[in-house]
C-alpha positions in Angstrom: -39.4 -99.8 14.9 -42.7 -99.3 12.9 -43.8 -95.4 13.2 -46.7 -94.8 16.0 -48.5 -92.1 13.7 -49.3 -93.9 9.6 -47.9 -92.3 6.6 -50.9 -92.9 5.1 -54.4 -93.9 5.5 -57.0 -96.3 3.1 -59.2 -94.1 0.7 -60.3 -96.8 -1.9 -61.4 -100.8 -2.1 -62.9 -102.6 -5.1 -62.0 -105.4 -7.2 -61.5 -106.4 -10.7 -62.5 -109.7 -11.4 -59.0 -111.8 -11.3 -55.1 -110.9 -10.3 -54.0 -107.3 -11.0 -51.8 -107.1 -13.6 -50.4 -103.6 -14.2 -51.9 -100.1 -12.8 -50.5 -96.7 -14.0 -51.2 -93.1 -13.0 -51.8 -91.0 -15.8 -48.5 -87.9 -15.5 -51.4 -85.2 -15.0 -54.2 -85.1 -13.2 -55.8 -87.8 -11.5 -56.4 -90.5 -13.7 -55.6 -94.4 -12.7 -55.7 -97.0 -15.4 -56.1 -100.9 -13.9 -55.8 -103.9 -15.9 -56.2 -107.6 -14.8 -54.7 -111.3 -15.7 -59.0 -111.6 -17.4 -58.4 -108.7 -19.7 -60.2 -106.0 -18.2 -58.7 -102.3 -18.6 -60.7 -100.1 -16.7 -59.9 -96.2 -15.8 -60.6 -94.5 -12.8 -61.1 -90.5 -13.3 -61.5 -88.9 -9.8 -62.1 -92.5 -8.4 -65.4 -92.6 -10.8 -65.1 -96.1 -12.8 -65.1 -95.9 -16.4 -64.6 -99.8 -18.1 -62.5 -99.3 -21.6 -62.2 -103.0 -22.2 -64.1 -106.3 -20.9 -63.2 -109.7 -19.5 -62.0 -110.9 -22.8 -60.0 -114.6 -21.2 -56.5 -113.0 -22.9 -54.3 -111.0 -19.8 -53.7 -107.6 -20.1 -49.9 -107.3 -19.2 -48.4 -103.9 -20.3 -50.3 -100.6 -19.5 -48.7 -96.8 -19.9 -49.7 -93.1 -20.2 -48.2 -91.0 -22.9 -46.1 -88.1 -21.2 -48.9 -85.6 -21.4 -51.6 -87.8 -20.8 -53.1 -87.7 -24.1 -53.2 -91.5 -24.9 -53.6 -95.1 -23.3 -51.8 -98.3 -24.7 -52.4 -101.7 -23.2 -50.9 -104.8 -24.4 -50.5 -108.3 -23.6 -51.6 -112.3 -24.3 -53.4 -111.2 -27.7 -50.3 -110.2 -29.1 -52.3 -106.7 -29.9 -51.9 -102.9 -28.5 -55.3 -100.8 -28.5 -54.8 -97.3 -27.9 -56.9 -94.7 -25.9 -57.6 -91.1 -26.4 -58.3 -89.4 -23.5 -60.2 -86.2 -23.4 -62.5 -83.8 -20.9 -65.4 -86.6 -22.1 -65.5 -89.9 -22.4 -62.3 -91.8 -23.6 -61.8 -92.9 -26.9 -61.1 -95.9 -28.4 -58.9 -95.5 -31.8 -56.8 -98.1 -32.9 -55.9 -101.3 -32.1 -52.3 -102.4 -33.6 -51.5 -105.9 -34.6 -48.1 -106.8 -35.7 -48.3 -110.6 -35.3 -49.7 -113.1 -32.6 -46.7 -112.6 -30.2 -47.3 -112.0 -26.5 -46.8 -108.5 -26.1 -45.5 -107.9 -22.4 -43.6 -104.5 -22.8 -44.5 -101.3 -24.0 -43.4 -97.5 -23.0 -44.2 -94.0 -24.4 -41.6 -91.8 -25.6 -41.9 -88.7 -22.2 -41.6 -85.6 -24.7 -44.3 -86.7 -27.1 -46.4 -89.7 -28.2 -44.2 -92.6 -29.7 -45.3 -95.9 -28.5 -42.5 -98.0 -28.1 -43.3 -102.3 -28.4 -42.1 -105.1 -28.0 -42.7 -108.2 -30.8 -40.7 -110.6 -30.9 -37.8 -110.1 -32.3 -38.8 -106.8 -33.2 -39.0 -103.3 -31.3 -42.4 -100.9 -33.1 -42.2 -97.5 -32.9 -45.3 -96.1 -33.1 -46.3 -92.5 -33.3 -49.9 -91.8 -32.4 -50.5 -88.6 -33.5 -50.2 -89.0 -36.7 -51.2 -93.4 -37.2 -47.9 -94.3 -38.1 -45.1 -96.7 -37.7 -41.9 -94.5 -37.6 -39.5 -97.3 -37.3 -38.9 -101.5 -36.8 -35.9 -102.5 -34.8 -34.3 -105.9 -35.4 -33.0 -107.7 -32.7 -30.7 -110.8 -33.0 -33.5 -112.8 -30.3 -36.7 -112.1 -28.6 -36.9 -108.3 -26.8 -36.6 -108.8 -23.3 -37.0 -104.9 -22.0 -37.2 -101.5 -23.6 -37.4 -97.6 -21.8 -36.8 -94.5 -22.8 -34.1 -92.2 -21.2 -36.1 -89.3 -19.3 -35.0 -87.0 -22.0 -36.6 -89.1 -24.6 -33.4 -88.9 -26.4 -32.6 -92.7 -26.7 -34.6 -96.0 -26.1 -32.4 -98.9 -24.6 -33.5 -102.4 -25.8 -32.3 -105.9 -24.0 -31.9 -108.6 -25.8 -30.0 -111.7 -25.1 -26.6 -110.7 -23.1 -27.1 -107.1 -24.9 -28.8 -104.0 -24.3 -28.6 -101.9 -27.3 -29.1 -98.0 -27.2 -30.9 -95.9 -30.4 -30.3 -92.6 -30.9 -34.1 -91.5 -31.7 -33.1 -88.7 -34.0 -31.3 -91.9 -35.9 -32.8 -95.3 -35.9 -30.6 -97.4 -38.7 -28.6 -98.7 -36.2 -27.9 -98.6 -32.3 -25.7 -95.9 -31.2 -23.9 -98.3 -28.2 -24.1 -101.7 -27.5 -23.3 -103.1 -23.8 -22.2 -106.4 -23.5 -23.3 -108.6 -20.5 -22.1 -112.2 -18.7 -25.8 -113.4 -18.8 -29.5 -112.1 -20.1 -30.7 -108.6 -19.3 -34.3 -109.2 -18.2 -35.3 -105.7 -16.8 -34.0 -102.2 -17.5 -34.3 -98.9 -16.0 -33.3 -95.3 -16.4 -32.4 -93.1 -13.8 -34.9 -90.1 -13.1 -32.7 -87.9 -14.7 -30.9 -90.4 -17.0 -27.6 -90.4 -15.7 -27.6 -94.3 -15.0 -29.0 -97.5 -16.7 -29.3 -100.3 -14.4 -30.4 -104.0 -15.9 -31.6 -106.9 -14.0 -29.8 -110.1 -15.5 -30.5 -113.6 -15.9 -27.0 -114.6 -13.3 -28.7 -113.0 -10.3 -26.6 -109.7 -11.0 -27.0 -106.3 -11.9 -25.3 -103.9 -13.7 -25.3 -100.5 -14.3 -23.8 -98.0 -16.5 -23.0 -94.7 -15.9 -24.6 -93.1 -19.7 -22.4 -89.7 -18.7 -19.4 -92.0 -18.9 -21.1 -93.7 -22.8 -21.5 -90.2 -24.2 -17.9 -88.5 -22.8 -16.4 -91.4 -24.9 -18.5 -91.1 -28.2 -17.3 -87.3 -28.3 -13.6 -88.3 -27.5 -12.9 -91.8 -28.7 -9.1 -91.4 -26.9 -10.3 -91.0 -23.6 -10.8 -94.4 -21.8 -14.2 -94.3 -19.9 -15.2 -96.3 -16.4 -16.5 -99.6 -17.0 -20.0 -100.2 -15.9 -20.5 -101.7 -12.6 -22.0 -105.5 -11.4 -23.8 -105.4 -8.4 -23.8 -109.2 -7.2 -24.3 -111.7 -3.9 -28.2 -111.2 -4.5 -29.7 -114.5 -3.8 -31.9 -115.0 -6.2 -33.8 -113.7 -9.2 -34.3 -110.0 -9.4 -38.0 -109.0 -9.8 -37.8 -105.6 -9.8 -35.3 -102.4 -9.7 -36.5 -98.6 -8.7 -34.4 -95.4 -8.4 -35.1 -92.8 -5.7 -36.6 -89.6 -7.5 -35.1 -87.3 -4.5 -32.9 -84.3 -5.0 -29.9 -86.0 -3.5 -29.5 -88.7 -5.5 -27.9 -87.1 -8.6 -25.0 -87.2 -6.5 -25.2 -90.2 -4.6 -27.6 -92.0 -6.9 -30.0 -94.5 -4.8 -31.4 -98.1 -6.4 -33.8 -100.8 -5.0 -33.3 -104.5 -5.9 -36.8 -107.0 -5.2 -34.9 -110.1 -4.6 -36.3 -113.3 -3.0 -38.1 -112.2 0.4 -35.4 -109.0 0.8 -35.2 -105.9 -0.7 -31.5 -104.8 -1.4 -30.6 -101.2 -1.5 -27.7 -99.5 -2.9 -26.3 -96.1 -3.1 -23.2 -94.7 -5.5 -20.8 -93.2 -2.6 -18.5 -91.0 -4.5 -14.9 -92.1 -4.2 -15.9 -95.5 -2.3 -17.9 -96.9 -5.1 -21.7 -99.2 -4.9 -22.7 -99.7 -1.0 -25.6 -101.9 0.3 -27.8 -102.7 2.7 -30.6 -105.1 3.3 -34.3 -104.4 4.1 -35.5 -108.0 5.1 -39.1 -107.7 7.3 -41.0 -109.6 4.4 -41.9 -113.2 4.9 -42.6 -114.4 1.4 -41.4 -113.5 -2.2 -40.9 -109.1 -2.6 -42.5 -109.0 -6.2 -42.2 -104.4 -7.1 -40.6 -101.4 -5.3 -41.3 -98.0 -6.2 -39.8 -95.0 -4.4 -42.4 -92.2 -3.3 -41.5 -89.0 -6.1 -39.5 -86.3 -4.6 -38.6 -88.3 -0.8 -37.1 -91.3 0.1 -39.7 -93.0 1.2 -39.8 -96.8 -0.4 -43.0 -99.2 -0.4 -42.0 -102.8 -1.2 -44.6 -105.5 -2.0 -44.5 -109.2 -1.3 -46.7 -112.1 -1.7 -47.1 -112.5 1.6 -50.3 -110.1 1.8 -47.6 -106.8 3.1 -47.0 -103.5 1.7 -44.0 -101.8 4.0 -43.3 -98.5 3.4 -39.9 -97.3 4.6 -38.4 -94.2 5.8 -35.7 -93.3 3.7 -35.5 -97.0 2.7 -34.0 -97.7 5.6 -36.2 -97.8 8.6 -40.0 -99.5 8.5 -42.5 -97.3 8.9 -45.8 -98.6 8.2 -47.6 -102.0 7.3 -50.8 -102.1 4.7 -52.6 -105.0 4.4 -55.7 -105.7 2.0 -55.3 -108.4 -0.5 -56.2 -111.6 0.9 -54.1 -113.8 -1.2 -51.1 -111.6 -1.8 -50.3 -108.1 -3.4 -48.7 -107.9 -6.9 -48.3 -104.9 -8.3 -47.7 -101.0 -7.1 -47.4 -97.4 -8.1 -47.1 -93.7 -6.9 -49.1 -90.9 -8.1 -46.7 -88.3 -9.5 -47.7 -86.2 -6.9 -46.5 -88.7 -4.3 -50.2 -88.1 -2.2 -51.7 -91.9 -3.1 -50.0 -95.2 -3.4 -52.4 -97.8 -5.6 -52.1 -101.2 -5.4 -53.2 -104.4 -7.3 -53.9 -107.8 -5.5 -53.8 -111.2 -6.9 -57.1 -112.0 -6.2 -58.6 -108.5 -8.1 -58.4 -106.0 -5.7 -57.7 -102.7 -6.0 -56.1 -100.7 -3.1 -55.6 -96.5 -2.4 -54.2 -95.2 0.0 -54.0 -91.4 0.5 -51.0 -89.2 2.3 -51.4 -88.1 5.6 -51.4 -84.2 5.9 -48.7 -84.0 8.1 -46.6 -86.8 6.7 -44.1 -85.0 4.2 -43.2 -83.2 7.4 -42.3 -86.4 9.3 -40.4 -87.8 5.8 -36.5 -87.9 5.8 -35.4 -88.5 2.2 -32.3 -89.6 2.4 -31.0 -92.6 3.8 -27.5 -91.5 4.7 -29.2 -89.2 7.4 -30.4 -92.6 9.0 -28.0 -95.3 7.9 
């Protein structure tokens, strides 16, 4: 049953001129950077509009903050990156990288300091923006699929194929573990605080491996270590995966799966092994998750025109509406007080926390289930 009091309520409404491609918070402050499927990146500062890039035809499809905030990367159809530096004034444009004419869909910053990590091709960059240089040029045996850093900024996984290959970034001659997989890894992500890598795979499965596990068996090769897990019966593609950011789930780690119209859940019982449960209000295709920081609380967005936010991702809570043609894209502030949106027809949605509402939150879904 749908809660009688909202979660939270609409503070913002505009539009970009075509579908929303990727919107990020910036880690500090409160700073929201918007491209489109046109080419536009524009940045909000304090909800005040600031346009860094133009309708150019060529989409804009990869968008990130570096950890501290510094420095804006977007990337996408042109097969180029332009970086951003961000100050008290206006921002800056500085450099726009160019590597080849290869669609350029995936890019991440290292958290603990300014190495821009991109796809191309066949080939991983590593780029370090402080200093306008590449530090390294990973060669992979087919095109990159999906890269991200572990929290600690320690290692950078890359997919590729039925691999996902792990760099140590203090060595980047050759990967320090390879994992093997029964079909393509399409999307990867690290655990908040990098105990897990889960990757979304071409067979309608995914797997994840526990990195403790990895690392207790490159410091003792004799001791044999858990293989990773497959999480299966999904019933289609897998869109999207998100792990809850909540206290509890270092123990009894928590993962959403966007698959078809359903969003399946999962949670690491200790001793029992992977449990799930289906969240299935949505009436059309469930295209990104994202888990509120520091609660349970799960919004999951489908063509269908719905955002549903869920209590502990388990029970609905609240319905937002607001893109005519369907949503496609979400994110939390790090703070967890707004929730942006992106529609496919330009808009732009924020919605603020209620004052009351981390009062009404229960994080974690065992206290429901």
């Amino acid at each position: 049953m749908l809660s009688l009091k909202p979660l939270v309520e609409l503070q913002v409404h505009r539009s970009l001129s075509e579908y929303i491609t990727a919107l990020v918070w910036s880690p500090v402050g409160n700073r929201l950077a918007i491209a489109s499927g046109a080419g536009e990146v524009v940045l909000w500062q304090d909800f005040q509009e600031t346009i860094l890039q133009a309708p150019s035809g060529a989409s804009i499809d990869a968008l990130e903050f570096s950890g501290e905030g510094q420095w804006l990367a977007a990337a996408g159809q042109a097969g180029a990156v332009t970086l951003w530096r961000l100050s008290a004034d206006l921002p800056e444009l500085v450099e726009t990288l160019t590597w080849g004419s290869t669609w350029i869909d995936r890019l991440q910053w290292r958290p603990d300091q300014p190495w821009l990590a991109c796809n191309c091709g066949k080939t991983v960059h590593i780029w370090d923006a402080d200093q306008g240089e590449t530090l390294a040029i990973l060669e992979l045996p087919a095109n990159v699929q999906d890269l991200g850093w572990s929290p600690d900024g320690a290692h950078l996984a890359v997919s590729a194929q039925q691999r996902v290959y792990i760099w140590e970034t203090s060595r980047w001659i050759s990967p320090q573990y390879e994992w093997e997989l029964m079909a393509a890894s399409r999307i990867l992500k690290w655990s908040p605080e990098g105990a897990y890598l889960a990757s979304a795979n071409q067979d309608n499965s995914v797997g994840v491996l526990t990195w403790d596990n990895v690392r207790a068996l490159k410091q003792s090769p004799d001791n044999s270590a858990e293989l990773p897990a497959l999480l299966g019966g999904f019933p289609g593609k897998v869109r999207q995966l998100a792990w809850a950011d909540i206290p509890d789930a270092k123990r009894s780690p928590i993962l959403a799966t966007a698959t078809r119209d359903l969003v399946a859940m999962w949670i690491l019982i200790p001793d029992e092994g992977w449990q799930s449960w289906l969240l299935d209000l949505h009436q059309d295709t469930v295209l990104d998750v994202a888990f509120q920081p520091q609660t349970g609380l799960l919004a999951s967005l489908s063509e269908d025109g719905w955002i549903l936010l869920w209590q502990a991702a388990v029970e609905p809570a609240q319905v937002l509406e607001g893109a005519e043609d369907g949503f496609s894209c979400l994110t939390w502030h790090p703070t967890g007080e707004y929730l942006a949106a992106g529609g496919q027809q330009g808009e732009v949605l924020v919605w603020t926390l209620c004052p009351d509402a981390r009062q009404r939150l229960c994080t974690h879904p065992e206290a429901l289930l």
